[in-house]
C-alpha positions as CSV (number, residue, x, y, z in Angstrom):
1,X,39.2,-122.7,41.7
2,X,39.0,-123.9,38.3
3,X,39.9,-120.9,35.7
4,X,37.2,-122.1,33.2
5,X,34.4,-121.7,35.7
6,X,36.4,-118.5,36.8
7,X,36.3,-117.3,33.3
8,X,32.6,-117.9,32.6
9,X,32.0,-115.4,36.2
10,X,34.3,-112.5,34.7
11,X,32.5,-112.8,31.2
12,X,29.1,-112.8,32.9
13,X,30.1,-110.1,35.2
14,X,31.7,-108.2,32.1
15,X,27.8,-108.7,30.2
16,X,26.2,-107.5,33.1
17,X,28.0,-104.3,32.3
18,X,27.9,-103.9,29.1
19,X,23.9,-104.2,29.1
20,X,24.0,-101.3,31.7
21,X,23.0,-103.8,34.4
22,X,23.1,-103.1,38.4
23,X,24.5,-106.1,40.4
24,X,25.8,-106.9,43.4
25,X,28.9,-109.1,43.9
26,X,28.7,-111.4,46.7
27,X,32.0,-112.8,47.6
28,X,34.3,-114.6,50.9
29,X,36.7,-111.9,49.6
30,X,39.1,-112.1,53.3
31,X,42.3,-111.7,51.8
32,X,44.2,-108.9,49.1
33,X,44.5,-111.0,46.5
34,X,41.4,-112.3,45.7
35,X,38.1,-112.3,44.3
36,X,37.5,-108.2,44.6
37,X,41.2,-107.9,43.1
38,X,41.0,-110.2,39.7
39,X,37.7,-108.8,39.0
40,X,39.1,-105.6,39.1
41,X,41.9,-106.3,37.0
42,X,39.8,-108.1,34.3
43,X,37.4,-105.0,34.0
44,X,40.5,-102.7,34.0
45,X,43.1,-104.4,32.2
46,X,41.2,-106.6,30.1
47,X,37.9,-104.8,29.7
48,X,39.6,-101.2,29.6
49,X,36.4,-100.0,31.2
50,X,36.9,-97.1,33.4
51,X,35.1,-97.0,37.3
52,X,35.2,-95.6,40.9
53,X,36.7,-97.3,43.6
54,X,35.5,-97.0,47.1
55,X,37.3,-98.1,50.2
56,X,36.6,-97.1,53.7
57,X,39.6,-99.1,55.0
58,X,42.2,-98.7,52.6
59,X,44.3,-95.6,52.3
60,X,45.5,-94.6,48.9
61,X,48.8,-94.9,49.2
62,X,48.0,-99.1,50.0
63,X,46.0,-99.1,47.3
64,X,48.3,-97.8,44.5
65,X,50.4,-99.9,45.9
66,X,48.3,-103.3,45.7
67,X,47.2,-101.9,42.2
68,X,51.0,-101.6,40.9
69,X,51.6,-105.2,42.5
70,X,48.3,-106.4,40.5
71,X,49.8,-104.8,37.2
72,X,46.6,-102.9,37.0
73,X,46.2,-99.6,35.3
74,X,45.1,-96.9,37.6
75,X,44.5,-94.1,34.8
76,X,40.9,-94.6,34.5
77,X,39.8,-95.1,38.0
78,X,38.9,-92.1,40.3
79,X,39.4,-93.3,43.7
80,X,37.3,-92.2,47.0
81,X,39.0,-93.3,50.0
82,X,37.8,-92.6,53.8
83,X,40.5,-93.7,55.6
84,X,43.3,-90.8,55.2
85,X,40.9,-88.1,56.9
86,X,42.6,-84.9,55.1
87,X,43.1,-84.1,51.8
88,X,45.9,-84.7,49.6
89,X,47.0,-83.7,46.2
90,X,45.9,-86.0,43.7
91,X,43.7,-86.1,40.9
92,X,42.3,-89.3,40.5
93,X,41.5,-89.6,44.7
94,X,38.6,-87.9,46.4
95,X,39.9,-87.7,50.3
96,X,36.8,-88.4,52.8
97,X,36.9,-86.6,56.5
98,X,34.7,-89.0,57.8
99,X,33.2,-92.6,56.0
100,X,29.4,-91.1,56.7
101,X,26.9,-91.9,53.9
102,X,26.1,-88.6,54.1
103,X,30.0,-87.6,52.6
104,X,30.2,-90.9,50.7
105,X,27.1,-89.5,48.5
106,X,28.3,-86.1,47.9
107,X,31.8,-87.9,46.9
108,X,30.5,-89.9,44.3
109,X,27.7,-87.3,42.9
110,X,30.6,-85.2,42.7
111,X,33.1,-88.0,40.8
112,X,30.0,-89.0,38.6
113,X,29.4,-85.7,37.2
114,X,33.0,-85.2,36.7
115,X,34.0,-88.2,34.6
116,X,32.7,-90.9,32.1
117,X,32.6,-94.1,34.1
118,X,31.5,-97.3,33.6
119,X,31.7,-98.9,36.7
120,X,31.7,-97.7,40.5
121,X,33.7,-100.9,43.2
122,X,32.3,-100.9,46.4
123,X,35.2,-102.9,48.4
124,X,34.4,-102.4,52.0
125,X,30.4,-101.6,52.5
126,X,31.0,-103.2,55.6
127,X,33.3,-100.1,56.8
128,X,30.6,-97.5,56.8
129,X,29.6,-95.7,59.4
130,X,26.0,-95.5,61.0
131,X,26.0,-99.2,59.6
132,X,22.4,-99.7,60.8
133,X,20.9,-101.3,58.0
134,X,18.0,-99.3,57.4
135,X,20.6,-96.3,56.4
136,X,22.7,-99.0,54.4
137,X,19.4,-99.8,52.3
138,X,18.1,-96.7,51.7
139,X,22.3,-95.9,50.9
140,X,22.3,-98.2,48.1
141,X,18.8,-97.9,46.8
142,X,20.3,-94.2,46.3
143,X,23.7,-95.6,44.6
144,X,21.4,-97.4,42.4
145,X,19.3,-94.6,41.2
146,X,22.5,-92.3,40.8
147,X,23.9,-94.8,38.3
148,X,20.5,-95.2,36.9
149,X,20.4,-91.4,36.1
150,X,23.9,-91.2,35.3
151,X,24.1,-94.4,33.0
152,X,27.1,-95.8,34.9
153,X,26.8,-99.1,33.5
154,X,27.4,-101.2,36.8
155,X,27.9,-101.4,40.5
156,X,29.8,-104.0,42.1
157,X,29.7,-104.0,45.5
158,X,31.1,-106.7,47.5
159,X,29.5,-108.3,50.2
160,X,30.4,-112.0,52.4
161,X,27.7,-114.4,52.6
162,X,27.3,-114.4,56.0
163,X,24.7,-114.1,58.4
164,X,25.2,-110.4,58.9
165,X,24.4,-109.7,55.2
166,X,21.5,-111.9,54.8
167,X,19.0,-109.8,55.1
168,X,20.6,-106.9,53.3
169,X,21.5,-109.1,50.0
170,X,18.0,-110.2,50.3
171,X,16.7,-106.3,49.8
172,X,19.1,-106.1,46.9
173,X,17.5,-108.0,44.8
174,X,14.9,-105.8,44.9
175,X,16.9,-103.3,43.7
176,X,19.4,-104.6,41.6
177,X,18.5,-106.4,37.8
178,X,20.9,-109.7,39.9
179,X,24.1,-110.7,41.9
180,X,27.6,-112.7,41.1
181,X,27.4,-115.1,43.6
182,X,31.5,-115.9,43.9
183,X,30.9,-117.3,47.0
184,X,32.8,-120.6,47.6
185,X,35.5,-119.7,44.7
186,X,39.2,-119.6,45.4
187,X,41.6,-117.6,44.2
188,X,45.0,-119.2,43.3
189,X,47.7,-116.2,42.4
């Protein structure tokens, strides 16, 4: 991928965010090291804005470590992470026993109304459970009025383009104010 038309994603995705705007990122994200991560690192790092990161198949322990590899900072991120299934001692992580929307929702009302954030990262809405997509709808219609209320100035949540997801990207943009279509963009480290 070309790092000018790169750049001109990350400052639209940045804008997006800064005008309080709900979007959805769709992405091929398939490896560890792509899209998902230099976003990440260009609203961290670069943007200093401070988010929630949700992954339902990533333990903690991989992810501080892919985030130390990345060189990004993990201060002012307040992870939520359904893969560990008991709770350990550590500030910035919210441990899930189960990846149920039901514990997914009281995770982040919880996070929000602790903490000033700016951004919540959906990395793997593919992982949940009960993934009939009637509850993955109404789940994000309900993400989206949470960061309404609570002025979280973006979602990303990162979906493939594939034939799966059609039909639930097409009900987001009812929802959403638009997407990042990264589709088709490769990541070069």
């Amino acid at each position: 991928m070309k790092e000018p038309e790169l750049m001109n994603k990350f400052l639209s995705l940045a804008e997006k965010i800064n005008q309080k705007q709900i979007f959805v990122l769709i992405s091929d994200d398939s490896n560890d090291y792509g899209i998902n991560d230099a976003i990440l690192k260009f609203l961290i790092n670069k943007k200093k804005l401070t988010g929630i990161y949700v992954s339902l198949d990533k333990d903690y322990a991989t992810l501080q470590k892919k985030f130390k590899d990345l060189r990004v900072k993990t201060s002012g991120i307040h992870f939520i992470e359904g893969v560990t299934k008991k709770k350990l001692d550590h500030d910035n992580c919210t441990f899930l026993s189960s990846s149920s929307l039901t514990e997914i929702s009281i995770a982040l009302t919880t996070a929000i109304n602790a903490g000033d954030f700016e951004f919540l990262f959906f990395d793997s809405f593919d992982s949940l459970e009960n993934s009939e997509y009637i509850c993955e709808e109404k789940f994000i219609h309900y993400l989206i009025n949470k960061a309404r209320e609570f002025e979280i100035r973006g979602i990303v949540i990162s979906f493939p383009r594939d034939q799966e997801n059609k039909k639930l990207i097409a009900e987001l943009y009812k929802f959403c104010d638009g997407t990042i279509d990264m589709t088709g963009l490769n990541m070069d480290r």
